[in-house]
SELUMDO-648963 format. One record per residue: x, y, z of N, C-alpha, C, O in turn. Coordinates in steps of 0.1 Angstrom, whole numbers, plus 2048, in hexadecimal, padded with zeros to 3 digits. Atoms other than C-alpha are relative to their C-alpha. Example, Ala and Ser with C-alpha at 12.3 -4.5 7.8 and 13.67 -1.06 7.14 Angstrom:
2
{n_x=809 | n_y=7F4 | n_z=800 | ca_x=87B | ca_y=7D3 | ca_z=84E | c_x=809 | c_y=80C | c_z=800 | o_x=813 | o_y=80C | o_z=807}
{n_x=7F7 | n_y=7F5 | n_z=800 | ca_x=889 | ca_y=7F5 | ca_z=847 | c_x=7F8 | c_y=80B | c_z=808 | o_x=7FD | o_y=816 | o_z=809}
//
This chain:
65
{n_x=7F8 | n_y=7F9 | n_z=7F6 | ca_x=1D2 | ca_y=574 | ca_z=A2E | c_x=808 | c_y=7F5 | c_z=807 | o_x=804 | o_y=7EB | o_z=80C}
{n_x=7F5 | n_y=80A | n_z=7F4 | ca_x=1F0 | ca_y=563 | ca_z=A40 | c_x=806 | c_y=80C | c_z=808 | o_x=808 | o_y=817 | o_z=804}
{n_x=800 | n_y=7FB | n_z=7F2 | ca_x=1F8 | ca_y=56E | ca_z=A62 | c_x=812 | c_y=7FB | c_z=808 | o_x=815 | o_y=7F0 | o_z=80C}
{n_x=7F1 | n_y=804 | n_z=7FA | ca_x=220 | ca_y=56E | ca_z=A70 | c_x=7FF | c_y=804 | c_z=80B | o_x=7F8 | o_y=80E | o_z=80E}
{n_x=7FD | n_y=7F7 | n_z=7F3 | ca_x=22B | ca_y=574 | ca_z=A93 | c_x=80B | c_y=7FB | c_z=804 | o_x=80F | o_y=7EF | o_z=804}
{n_x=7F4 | n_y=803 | n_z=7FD | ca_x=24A | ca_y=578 | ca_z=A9F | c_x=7FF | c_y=7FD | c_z=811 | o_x=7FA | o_y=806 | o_z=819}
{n_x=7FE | n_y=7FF | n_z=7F4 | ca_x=24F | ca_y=56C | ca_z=AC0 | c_x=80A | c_y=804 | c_z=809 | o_x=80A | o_y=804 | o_z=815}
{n_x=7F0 | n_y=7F7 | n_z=7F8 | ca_x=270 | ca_y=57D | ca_z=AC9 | c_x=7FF | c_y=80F | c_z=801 | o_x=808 | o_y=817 | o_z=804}
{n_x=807 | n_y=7F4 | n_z=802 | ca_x=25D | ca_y=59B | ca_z=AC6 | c_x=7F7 | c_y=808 | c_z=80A | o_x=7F6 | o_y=813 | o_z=80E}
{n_x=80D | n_y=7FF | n_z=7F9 | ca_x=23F | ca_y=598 | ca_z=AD9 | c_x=800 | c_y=802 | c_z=811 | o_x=807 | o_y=7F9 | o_z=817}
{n_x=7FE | n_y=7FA | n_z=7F5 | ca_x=23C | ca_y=5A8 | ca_z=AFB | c_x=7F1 | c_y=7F8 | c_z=809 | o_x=7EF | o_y=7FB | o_z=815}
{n_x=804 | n_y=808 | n_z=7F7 | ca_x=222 | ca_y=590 | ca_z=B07 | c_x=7F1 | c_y=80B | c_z=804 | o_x=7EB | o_y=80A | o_z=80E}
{n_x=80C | n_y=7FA | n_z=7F7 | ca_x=204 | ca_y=5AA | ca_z=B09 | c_x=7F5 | c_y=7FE | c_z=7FC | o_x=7ED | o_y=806 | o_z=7FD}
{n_x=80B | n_y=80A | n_z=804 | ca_x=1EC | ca_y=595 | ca_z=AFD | c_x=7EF | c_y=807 | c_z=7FA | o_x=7E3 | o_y=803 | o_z=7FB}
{n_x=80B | n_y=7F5 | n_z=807 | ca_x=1D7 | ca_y=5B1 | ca_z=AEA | c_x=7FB | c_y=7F3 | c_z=7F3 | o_x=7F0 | o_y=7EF | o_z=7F2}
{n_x=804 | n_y=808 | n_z=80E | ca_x=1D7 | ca_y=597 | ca_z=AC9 | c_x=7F6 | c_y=7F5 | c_z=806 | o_x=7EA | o_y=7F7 | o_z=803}
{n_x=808 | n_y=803 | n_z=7F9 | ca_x=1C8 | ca_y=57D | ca_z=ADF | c_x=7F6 | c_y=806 | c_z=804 | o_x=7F6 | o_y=80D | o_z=7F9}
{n_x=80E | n_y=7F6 | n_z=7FC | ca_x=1AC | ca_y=590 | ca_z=AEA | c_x=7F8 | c_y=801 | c_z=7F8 | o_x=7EC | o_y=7FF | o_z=7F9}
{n_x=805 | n_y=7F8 | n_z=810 | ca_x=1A6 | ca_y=59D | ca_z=AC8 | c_x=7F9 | c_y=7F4 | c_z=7FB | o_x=7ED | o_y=7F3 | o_z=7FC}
{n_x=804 | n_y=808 | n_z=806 | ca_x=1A6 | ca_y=57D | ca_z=AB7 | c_x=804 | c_y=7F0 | c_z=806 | o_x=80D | o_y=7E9 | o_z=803}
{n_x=7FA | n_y=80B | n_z=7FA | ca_x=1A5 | ca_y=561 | ca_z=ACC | c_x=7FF | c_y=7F3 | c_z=7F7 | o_x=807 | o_y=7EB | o_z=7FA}
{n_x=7F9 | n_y=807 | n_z=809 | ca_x=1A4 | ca_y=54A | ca_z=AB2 | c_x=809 | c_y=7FC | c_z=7F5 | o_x=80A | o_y=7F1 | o_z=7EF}
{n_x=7F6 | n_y=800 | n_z=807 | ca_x=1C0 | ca_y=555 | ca_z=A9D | c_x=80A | c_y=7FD | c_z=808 | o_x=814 | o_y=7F6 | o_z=805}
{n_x=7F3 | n_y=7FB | n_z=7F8 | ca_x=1D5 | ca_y=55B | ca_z=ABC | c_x=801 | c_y=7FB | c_z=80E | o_x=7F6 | o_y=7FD | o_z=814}
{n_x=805 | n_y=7FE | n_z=7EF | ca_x=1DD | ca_y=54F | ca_z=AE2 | c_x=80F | c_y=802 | c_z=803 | o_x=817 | o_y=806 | o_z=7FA}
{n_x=7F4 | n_y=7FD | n_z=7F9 | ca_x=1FC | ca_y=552 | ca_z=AFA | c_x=802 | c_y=7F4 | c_z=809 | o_x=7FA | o_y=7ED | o_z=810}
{n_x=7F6 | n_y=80D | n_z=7F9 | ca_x=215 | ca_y=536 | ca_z=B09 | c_x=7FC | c_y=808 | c_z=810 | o_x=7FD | o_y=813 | o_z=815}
{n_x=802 | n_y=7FE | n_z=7EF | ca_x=207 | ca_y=530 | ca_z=B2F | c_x=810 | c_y=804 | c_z=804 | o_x=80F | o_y=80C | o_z=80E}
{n_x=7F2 | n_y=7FF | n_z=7F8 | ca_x=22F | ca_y=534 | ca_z=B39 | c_x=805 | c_y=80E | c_z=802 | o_x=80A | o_y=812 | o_z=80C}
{n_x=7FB | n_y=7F7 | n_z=802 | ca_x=236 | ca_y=554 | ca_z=B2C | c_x=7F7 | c_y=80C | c_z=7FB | o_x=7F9 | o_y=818 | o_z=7FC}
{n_x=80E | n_y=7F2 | n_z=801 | ca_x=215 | ca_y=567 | ca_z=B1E | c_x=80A | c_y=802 | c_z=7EE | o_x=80E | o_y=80E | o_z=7EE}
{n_x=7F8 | n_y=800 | n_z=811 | ca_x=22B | ca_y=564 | ca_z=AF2 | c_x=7F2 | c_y=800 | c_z=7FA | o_x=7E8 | o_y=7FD | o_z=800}
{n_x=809 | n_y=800 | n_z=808 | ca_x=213 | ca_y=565 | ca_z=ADB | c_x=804 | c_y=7F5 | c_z=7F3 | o_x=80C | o_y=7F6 | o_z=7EA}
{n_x=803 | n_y=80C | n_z=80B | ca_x=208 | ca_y=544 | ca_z=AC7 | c_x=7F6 | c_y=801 | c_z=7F9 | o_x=7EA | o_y=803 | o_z=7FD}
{n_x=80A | n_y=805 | n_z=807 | ca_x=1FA | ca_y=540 | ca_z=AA9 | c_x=7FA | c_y=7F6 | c_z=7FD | o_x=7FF | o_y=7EC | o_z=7F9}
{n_x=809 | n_y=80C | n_z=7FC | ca_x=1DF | ca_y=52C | ca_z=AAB | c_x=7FF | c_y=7FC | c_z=7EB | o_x=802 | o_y=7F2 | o_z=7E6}
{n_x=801 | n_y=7FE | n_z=810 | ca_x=1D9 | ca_y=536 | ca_z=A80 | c_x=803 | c_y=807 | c_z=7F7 | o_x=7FE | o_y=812 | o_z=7F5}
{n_x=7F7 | n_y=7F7 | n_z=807 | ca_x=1EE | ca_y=53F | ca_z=A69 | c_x=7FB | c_y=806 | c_z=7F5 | o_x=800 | o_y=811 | o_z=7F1}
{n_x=809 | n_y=7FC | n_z=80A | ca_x=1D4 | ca_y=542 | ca_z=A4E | c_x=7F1 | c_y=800 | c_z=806 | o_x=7E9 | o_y=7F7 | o_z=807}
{n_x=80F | n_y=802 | n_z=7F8 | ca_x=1B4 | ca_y=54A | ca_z=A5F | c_x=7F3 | c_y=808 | c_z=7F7 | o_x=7F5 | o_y=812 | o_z=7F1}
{n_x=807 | n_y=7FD | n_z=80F | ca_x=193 | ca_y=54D | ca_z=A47 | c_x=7FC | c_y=80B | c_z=7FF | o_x=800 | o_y=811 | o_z=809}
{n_x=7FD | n_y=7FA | n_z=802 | ca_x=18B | ca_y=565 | ca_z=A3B | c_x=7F0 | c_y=806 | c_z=807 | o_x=7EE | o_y=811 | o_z=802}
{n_x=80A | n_y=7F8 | n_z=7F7 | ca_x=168 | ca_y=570 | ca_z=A55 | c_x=80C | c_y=803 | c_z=80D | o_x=806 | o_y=806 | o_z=818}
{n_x=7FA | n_y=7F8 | n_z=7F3 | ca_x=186 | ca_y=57C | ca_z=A70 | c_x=80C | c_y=806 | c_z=7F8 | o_x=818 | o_y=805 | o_z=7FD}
{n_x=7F8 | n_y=7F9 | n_z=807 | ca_x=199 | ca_y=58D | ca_z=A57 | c_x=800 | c_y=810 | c_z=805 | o_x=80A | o_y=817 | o_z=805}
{n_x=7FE | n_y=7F0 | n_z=7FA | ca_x=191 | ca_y=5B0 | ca_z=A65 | c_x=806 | c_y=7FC | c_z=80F | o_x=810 | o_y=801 | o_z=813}
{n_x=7F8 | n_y=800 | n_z=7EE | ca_x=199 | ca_y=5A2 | ca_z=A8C | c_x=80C | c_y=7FC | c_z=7FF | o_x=815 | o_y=7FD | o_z=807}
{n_x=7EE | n_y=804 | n_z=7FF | ca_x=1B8 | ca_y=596 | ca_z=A84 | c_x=806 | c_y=80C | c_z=7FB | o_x=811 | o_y=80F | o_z=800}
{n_x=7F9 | n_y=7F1 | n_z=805 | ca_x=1C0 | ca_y=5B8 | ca_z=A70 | c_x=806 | c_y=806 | c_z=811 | o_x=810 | o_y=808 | o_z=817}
{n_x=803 | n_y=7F8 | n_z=7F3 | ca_x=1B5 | ca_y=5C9 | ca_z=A8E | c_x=807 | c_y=7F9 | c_z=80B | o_x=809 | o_y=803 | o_z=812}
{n_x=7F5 | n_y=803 | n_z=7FB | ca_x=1CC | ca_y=5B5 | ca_z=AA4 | c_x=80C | c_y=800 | c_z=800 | o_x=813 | o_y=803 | o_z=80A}
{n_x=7F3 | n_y=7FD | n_z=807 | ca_x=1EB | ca_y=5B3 | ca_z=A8F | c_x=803 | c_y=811 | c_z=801 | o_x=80F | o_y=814 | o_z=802}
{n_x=7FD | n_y=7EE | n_z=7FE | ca_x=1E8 | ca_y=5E0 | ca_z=A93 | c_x=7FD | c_y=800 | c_z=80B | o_x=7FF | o_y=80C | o_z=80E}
{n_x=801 | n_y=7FD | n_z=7F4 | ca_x=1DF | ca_y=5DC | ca_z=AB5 | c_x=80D | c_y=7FA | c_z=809 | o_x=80C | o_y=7F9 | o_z=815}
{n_x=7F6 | n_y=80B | n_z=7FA | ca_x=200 | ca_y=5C7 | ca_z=ABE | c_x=80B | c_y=809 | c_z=805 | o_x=813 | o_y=80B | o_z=7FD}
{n_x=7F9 | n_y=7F9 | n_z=7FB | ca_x=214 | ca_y=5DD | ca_z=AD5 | c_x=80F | c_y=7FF | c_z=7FD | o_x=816 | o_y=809 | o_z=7FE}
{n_x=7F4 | n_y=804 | n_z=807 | ca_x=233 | ca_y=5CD | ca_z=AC8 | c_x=805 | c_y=801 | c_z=7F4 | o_x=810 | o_y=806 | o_z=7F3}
{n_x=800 | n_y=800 | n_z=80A | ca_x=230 | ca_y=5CA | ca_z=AA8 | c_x=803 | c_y=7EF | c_z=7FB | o_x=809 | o_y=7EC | o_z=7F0}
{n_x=7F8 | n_y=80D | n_z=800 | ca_x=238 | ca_y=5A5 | ca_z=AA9 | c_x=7F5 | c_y=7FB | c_z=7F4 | o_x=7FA | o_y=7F3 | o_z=7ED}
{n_x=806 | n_y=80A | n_z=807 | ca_x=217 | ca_y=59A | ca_z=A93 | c_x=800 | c_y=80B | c_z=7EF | o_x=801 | o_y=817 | o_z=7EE}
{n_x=805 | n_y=7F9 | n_z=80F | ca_x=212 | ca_y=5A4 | ca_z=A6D | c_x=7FB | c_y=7F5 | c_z=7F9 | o_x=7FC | o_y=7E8 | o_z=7FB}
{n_x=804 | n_y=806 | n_z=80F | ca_x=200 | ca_y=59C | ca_z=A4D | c_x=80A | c_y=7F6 | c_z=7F2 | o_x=812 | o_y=7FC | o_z=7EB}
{n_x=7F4 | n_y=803 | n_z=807 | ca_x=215 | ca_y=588 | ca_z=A37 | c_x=7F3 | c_y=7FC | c_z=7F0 | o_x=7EC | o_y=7F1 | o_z=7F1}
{n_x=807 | n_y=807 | n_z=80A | ca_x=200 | ca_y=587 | ca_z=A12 | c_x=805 | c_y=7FA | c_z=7F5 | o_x=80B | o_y=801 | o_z=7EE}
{n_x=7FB | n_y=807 | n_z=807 | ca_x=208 | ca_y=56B | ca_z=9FD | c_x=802 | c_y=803 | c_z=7F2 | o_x=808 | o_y=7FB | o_z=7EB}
//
């Protein structure tokens, strides 16, 4: 699993963070969402699903190699 996020996208509501706080966090300046992992293993492979469909934006997706 590889993991994209657009940050021009992202509305800053920090659902993915929450979800998977170590796939995902947010810029103290602005609350953007950073990827912490772009390929993250494959035991948070459902939380990161489950974040990337919970992303109000649409800003994160799956990208499979």
């Amino acid at each position: 699993m590889k993991v994209h996020a657009d940050t021009g996208v992202c509305v800053a509501s920090g659902q993915c963070a929450l979800l998977a706080p170590e796939t995902f966090d947010q810029r103290d300046d602005d609350g953007i969402v950073v990827l912490r992992e772009d390929e993250p293993p494959p035991e948070h492979h459902d939380v990161v699903l489950q974040a990337v469909l919970t992303c109000p934006s649409g800003a994160l997706r799956i990208v499979e190699p």
